[in-house]
C-alpha positions as CSV (number, residue, x, y, z in Angstrom):
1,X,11.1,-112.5,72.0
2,X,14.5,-113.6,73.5
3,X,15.9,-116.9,72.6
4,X,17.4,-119.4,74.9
5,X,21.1,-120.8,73.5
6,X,20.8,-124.2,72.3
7,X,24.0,-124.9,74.7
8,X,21.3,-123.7,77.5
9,X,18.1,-125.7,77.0
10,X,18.9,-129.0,78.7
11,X,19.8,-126.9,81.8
12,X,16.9,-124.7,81.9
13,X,14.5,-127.8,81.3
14,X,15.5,-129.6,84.2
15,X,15.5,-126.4,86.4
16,X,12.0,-125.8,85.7
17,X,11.2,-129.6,86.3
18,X,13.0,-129.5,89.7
19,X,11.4,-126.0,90.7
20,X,7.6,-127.1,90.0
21,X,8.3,-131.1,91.2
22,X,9.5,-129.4,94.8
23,X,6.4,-127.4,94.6
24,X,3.7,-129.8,93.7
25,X,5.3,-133.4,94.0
26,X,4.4,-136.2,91.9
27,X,1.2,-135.8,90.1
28,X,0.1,-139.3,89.5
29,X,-1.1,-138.7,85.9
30,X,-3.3,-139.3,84.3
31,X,-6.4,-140.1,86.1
32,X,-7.6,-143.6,84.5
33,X,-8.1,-147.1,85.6
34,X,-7.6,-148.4,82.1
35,X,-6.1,-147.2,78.7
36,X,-9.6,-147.0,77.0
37,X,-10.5,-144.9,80.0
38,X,-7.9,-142.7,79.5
39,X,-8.4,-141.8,75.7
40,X,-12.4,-141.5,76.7
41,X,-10.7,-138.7,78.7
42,X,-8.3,-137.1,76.7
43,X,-10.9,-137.1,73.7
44,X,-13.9,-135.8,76.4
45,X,-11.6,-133.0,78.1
46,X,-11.1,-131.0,74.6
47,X,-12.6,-127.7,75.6
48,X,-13.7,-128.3,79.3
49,X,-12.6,-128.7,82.5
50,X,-11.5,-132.2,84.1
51,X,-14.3,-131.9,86.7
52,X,-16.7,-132.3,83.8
53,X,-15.4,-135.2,82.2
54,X,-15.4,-137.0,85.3
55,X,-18.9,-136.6,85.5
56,X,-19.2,-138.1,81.9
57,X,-17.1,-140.8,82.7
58,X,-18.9,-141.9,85.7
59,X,-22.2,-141.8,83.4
60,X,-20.2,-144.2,80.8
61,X,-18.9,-146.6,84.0
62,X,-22.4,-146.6,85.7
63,X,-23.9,-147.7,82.4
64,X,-20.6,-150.6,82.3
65,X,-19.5,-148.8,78.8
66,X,-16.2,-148.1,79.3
67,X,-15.5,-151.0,76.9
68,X,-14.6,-150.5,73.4
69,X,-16.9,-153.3,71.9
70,X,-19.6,-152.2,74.4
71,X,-19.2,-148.4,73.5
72,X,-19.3,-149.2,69.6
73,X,-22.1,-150.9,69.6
74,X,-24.2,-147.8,71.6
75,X,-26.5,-145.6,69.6
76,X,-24.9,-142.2,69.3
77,X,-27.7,-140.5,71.0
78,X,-28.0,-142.7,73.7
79,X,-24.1,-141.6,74.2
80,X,-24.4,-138.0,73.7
81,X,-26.8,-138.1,76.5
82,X,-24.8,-140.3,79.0
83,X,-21.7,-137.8,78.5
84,X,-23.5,-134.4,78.4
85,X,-21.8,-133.1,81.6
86,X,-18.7,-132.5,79.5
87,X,-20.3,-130.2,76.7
88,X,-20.5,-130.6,73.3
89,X,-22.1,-133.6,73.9
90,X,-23.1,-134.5,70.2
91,X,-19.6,-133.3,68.7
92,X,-17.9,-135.8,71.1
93,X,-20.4,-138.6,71.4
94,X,-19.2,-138.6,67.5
95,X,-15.5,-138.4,68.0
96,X,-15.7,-141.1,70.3
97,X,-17.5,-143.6,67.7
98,X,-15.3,-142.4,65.4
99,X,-12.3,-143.6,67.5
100,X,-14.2,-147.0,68.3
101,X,-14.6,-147.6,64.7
102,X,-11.0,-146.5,64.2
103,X,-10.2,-149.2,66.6
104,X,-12.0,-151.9,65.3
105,X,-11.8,-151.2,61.1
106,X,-7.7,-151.5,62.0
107,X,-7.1,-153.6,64.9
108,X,-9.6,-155.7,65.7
109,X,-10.8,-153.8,68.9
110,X,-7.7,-154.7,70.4
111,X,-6.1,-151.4,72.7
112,X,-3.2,-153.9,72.9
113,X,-2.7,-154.5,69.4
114,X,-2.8,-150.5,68.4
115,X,-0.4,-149.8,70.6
116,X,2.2,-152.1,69.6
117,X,2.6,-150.4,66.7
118,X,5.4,-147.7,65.9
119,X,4.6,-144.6,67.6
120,X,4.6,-142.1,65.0
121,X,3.2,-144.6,62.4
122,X,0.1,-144.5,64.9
123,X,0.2,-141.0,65.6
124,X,0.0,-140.6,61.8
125,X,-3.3,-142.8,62.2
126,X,-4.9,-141.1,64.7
127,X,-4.0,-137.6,63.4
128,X,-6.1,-138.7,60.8
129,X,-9.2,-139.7,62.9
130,X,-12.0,-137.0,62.8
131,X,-11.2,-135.2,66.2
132,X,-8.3,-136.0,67.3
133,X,-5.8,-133.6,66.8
134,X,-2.0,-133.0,68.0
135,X,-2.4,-132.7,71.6
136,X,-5.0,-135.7,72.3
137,X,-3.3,-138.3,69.9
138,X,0.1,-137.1,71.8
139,X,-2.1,-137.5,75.1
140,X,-3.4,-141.3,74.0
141,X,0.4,-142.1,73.3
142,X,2.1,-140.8,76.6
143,X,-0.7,-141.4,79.0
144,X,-2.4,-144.1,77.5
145,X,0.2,-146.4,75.3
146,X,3.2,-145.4,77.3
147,X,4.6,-143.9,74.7
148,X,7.9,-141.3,75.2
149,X,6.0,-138.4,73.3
150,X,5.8,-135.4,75.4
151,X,2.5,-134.1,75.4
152,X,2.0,-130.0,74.4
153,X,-0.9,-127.8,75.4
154,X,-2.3,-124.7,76.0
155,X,-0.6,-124.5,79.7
156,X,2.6,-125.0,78.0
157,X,2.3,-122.3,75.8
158,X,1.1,-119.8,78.0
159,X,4.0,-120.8,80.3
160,X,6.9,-120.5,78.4
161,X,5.7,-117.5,76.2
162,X,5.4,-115.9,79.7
163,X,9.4,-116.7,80.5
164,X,10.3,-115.6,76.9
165,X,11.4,-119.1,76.2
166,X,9.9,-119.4,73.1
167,X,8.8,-117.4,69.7
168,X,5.0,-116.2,69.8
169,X,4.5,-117.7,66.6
170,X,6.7,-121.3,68.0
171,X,4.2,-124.0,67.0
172,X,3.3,-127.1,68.7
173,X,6.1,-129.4,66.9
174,X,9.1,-126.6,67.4
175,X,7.4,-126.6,71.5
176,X,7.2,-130.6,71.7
177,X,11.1,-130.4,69.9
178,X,12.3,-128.2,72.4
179,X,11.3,-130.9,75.2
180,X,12.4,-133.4,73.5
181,X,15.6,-132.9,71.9
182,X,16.8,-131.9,75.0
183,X,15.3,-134.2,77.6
184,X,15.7,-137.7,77.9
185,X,13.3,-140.1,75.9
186,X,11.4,-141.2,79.3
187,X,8.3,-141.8,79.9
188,X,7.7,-141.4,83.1
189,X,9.5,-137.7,83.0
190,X,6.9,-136.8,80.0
191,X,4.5,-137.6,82.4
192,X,5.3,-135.6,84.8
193,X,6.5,-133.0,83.8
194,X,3.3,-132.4,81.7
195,X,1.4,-132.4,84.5
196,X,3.4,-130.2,86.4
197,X,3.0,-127.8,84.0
198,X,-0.7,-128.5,83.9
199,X,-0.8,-127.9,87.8
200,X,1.4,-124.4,88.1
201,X,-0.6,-123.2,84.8
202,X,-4.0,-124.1,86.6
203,X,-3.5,-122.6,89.8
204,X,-0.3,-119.5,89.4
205,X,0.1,-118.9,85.6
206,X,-3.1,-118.4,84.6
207,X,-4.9,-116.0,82.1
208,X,-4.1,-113.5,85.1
209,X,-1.3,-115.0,86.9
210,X,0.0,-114.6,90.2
211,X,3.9,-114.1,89.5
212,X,5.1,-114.0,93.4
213,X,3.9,-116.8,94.1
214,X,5.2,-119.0,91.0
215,X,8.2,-121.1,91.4
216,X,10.1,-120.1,88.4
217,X,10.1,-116.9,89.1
218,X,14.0,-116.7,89.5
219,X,14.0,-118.2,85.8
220,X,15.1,-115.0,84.2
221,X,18.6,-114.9,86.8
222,X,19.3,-118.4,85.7
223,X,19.6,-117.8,81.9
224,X,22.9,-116.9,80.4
225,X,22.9,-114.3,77.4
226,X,26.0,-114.0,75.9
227,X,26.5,-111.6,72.9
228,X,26.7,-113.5,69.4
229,X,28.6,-111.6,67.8
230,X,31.9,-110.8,70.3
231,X,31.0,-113.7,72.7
232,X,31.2,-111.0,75.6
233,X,28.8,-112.6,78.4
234,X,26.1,-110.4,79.7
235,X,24.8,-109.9,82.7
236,X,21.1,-109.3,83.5
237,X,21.7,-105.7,84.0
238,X,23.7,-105.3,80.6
239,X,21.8,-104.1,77.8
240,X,20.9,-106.3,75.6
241,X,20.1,-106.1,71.7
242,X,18.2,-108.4,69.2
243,X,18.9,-108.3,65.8
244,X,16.1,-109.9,63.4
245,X,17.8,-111.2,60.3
246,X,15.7,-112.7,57.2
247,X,17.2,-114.3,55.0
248,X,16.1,-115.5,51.0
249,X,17.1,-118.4,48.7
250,X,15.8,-119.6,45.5
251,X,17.4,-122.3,43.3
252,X,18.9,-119.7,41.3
253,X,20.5,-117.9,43.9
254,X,24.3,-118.5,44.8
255,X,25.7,-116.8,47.4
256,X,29.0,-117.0,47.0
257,X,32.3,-117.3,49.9
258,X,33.2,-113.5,49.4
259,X,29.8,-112.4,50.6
260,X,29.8,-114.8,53.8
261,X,32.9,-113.4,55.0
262,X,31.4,-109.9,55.6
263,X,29.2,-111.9,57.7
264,X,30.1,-111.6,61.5
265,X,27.9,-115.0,62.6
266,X,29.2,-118.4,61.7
267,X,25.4,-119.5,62.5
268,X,24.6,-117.0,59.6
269,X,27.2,-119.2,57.6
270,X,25.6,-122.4,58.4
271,X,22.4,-121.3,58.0
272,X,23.1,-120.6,54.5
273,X,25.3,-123.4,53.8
274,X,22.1,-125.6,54.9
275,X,19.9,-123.5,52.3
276,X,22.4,-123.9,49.7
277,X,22.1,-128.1,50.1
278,X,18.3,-128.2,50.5
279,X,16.7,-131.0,48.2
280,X,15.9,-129.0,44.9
281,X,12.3,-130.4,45.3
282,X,12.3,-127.8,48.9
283,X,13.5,-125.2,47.1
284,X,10.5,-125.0,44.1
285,X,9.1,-121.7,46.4
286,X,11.5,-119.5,48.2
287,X,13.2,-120.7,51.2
288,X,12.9,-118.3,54.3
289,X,15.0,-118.2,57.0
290,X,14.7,-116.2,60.3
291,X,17.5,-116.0,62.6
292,X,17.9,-113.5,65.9
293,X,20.9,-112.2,67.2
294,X,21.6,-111.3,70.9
295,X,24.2,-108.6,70.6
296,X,26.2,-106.4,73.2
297,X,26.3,-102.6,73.2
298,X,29.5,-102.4,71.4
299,X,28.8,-104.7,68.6
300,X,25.2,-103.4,68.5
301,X,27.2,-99.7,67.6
302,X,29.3,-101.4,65.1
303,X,26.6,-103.3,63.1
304,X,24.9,-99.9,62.9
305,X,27.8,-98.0,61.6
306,X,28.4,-100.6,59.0
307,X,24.6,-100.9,58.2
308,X,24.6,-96.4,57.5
309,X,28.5,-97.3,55.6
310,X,26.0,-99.0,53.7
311,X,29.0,-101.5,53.9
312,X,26.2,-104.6,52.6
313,X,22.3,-104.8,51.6
């Protein structure tokens, strides 16, 4: 999988937002008329589609329980029933009493009072919540606390996996880091450019997308590869080879200054360096580190030469 250069990120981020907002506009996210009713929703849409939750939120409004006190106090059958239209009607008639209890137990009742607490101290609390997990408590926080968190799911994934802008393996914190190391800490852009995302992933990029008609389909011209070895820049039409280096510490190990200059990557220096002043606590089980390399043809040649010279292990 190709890697972006960190120098590129910020760049490519707000490409993509201007690409899909001159597509689709503003999104007016997320559909609510009050905080409580927006985590009924982000808890109810796990595993469904919105058009189904609506129906189950209609049921809870027509029945006046879109309340916490009045929703706490309902028998959970009676609520499994009222919200069946979004499936899995018992699992998340419980998750929702388990967030009302949550609610009350710690603060009263009081949506207000939750959320003026610090945002990753309650994140912490709600990750611990039966059935809430990253991308709902991060959904509460942005859409229902106004919280600058920005919000990761599986449109996102599929999304940038698709562009090559991130690891297959990238998990959600390294996705939600890549957002937010690198766009400004605003809500209203986490907002929308969630649901932007949401919107091209629903209707272009979907398990069989439609690639001519997606707006980023110029992405791939706009990225800049340059080779990290020789800093040559390439262009699209230059080949292009990625070198997968693995790298292992222990607290025995000392690598010493004679053995990093055979090394033709400062970032493989620093990388190293940051091994070698890990807390000794981190370093109880090996430390693994995996780095990629875009090189040019030239360099790519060399490295191989030196790798049959046996020049280093």
């Amino acid at each position: 999988m190709e890697r972006i250069r960190d120098s590129q990120k910020e760049r490519i981020l707000n490409w993509i937002y201007e690409k899909l907002f001159k597509a689709f506009g503003p999104r007016h996210w997320w559909p609510g008329e009050s905080p409580f009713e927006i985590i009924i929703g982000a808890i109810l849409t796990q595993n469904t589609a919105w058009t189904n939750v609506e129906k189950a939120i209609n049921n809870l409004k027509d029945h006046s329980l879109l309340d916490p006190k009045r929703l706490n106090g309902t028998p959970q059958d009676r609520l499994a029933g009222l919200i069946r239209p979004a499936g899995y009607y018992q699992i998340k008639a419980e998750r929702l009493k388990e967030f009302t209890r949550f609610l009350f137990a710690n603060y009263d009742g009081d949506l207000e009072k939750m959320f003026s607490r610090d945002m990753w101290e309650l994140r912490a609390e709600l990750l611990g919540v039966k059935g809430i997990g990253l991308e709902t408590a991060d959904s509460i926080l942005l859409y229902a606390g106004n919280k600058p968190i920005f919000v990761v799911d599986a449109y996102t994934r599929r999304i940038l996996l698709r562009h090559n802008l991130i690891e297959e393996k990238a998990t959600y914190s390294q996705i939600q880091d890549l957002f937010m190391d690198n766009l400004p800490q605003d809500i209203k852009l986490y907002n929308e450019f969630h649901a932007l995302i949401v919107q091209v992933g629903k209707e272009i990029c979907k398990p069989k997308p439609n690639c001519s008609l997606c707006p980023l389909r110029e992405l791939k011209e706009i990225i800049q590869y340059v080779c990290d070895s020789c800093g040559k820049r390439l262009t699209p039409t230059d080949p292009r080879y990625i070198l997968k280096i693995e790298l292992y510490a222990a607290p025995e190990v000392v690598i010493s200054k004679e053995e990093l200059q055979r090394d033709h990557s400062e970032e493989i220096k620093r990388l190293i360096e940051e091994m070698k002043d890990m807390d000794t606590k981190k370093l109880e089980e090996e430390v693994y580190v995996n780095y990629r390399l875009h090189l040019c043809q030239r360099c790519h040649n060399t490295l191989n030469q030196r790798i049959a010279s046996k020049e280093f292990i």
